[in-house]
C-alpha positions as a Markdown table, in Angstrom:
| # | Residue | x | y | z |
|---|---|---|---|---|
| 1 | Unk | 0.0 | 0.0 | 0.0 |
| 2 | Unk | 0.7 | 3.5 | -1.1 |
| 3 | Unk | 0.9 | 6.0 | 2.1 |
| 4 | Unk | 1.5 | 9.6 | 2.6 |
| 5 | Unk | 2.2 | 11.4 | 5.9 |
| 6 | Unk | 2.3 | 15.1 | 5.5 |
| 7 | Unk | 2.9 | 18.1 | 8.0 |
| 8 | Unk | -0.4 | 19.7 | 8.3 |
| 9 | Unk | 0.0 | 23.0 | 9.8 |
| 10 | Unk | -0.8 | 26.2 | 9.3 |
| 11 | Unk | 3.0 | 27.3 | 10.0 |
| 12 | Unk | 4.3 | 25.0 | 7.1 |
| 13 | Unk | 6.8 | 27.5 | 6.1 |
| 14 | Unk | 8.2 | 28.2 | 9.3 |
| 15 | Unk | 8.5 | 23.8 | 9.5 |
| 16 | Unk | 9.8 | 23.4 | 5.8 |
| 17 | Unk | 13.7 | 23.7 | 6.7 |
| 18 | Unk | 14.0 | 21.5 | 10.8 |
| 19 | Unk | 11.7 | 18.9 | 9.5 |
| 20 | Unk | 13.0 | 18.4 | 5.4 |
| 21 | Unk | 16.3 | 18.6 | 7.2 |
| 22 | Unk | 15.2 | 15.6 | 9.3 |
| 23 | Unk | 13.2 | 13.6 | 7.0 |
| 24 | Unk | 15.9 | 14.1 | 4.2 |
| 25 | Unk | 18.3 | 11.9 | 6.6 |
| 26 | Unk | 15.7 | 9.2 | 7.3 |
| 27 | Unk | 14.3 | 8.6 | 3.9 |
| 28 | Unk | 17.9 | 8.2 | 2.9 |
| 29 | Unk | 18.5 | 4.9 | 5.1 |
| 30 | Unk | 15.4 | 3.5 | 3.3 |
| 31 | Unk | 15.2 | 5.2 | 0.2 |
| 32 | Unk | 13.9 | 2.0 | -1.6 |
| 33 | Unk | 11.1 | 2.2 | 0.6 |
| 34 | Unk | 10.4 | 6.2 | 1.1 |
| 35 | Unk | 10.7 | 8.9 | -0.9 |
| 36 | Unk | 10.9 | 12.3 | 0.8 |
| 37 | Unk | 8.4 | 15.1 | -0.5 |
| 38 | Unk | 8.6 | 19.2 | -0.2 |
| 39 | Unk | 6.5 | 20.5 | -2.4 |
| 40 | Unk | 5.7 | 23.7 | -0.4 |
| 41 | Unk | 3.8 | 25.5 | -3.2 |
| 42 | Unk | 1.3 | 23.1 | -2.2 |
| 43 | Unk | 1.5 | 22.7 | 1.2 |
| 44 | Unk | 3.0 | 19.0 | 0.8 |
| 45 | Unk | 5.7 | 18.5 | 3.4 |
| 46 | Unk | 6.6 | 14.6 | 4.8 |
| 47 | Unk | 7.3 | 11.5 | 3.0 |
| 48 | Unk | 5.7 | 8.5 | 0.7 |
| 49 | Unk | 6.1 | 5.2 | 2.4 |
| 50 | Unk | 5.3 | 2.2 | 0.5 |
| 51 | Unk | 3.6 | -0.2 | 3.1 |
| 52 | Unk | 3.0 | -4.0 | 3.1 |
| 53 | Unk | 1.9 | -5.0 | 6.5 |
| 54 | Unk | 0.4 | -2.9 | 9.4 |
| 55 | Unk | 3.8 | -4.0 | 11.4 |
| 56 | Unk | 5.6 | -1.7 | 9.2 |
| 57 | Unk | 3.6 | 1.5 | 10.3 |
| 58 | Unk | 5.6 | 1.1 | 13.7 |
| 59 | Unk | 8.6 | 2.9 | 13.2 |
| 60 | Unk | 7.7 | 5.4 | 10.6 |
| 61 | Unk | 4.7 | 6.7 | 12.8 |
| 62 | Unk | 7.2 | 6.7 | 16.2 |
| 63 | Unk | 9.3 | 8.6 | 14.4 |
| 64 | Unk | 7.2 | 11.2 | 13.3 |
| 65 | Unk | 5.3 | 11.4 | 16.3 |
| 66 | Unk | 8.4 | 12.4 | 17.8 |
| 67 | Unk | 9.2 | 15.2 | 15.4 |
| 68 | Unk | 5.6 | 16.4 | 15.9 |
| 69 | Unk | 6.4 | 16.3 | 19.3 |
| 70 | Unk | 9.2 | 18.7 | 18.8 |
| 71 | Unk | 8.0 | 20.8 | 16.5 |
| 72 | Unk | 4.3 | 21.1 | 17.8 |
| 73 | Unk | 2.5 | 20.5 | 14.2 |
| 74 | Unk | 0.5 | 17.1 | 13.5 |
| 75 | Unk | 0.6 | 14.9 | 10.5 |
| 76 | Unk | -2.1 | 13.2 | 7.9 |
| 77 | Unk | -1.5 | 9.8 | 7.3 |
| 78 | Unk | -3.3 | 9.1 | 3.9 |
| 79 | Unk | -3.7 | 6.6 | 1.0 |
| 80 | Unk | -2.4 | 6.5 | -2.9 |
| 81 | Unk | -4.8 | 5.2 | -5.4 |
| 82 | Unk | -2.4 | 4.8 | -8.1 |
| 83 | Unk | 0.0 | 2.3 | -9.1 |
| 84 | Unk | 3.9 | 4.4 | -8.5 |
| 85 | Unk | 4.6 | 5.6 | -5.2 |
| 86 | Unk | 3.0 | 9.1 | -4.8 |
| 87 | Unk | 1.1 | 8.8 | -8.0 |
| 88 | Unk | -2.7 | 8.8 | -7.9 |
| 89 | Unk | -5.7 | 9.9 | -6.3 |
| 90 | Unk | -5.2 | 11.0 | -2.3 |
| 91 | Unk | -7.2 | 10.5 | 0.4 |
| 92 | Unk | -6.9 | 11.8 | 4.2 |
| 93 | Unk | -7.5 | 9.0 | 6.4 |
| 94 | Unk | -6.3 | 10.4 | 9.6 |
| 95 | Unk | -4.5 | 12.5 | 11.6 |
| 96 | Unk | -2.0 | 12.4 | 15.1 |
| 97 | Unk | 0.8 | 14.6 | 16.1 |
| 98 | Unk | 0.8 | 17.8 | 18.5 |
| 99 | Unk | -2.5 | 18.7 | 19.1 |
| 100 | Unk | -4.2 | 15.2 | 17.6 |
| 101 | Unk | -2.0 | 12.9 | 20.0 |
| 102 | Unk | -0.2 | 9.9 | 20.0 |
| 103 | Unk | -0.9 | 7.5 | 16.7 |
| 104 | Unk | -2.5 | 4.2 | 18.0 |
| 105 | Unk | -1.1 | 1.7 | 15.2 |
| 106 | Unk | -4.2 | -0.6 | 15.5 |
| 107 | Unk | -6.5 | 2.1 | 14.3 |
| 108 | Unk | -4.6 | 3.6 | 11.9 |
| 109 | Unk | -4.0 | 0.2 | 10.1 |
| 110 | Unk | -7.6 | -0.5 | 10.2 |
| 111 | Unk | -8.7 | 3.0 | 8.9 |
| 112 | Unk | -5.8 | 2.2 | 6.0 |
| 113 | Unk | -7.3 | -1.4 | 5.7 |
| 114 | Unk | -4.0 | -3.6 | 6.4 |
């Protein structure tokens, strides 16, 4: 499965630089697997994450959760309905972060249908 998790603030320009920084570094260790997107134009800042089981949601959403944390912003986890990672039709599924809280990885997988 195709996912997305974007910053969704309304500060997104004052996030662009700590978090790209951040997320440039981790997409790098599993580039394969991630692909880092800063598109700021249109208020697209996080990664793609290609997905096969809801045990691989574990470290990407500790992760971010952490840099939400830090940087007091939350993130939309949503889906790709296309066939190439990040190509397709989106949808928001949910949100965590900041103000939304901690990610519970049995939800989200079920609202993502893993």
């Amino acid at each position: 499965m195709q996912l997305y998790i974007y910053v969704a603030s309304d500060n997104l320009d004052e996030l662009v630089e700590p978090i790209s920084e951040v997320l440039t570094q981790w997409v790098g260790e599993a580039s394969d697997r991630r692909q880092l997107v800063n598109l700021s134009e249109e208020n697209r800042l996080g990664v793609n994450i290609l997905i096969e089981s809801k045990n691989q949601l574990t470290k990407p959403l500790k992760f971010l959760y952490s840099l939400a944390k830090e940087h007091k912003c939350d993130f939309v986890v949503g889906k790709f309905e296309g066939e190439a990672l990040g190509e397709g039709a989106m949808e928001d599924v949910c949100y965590f972060g900041y103000e939304e809280g901690r990610p519970d990885n049995f939800e989200m997988a079920s609202y993502l249908e893993l």
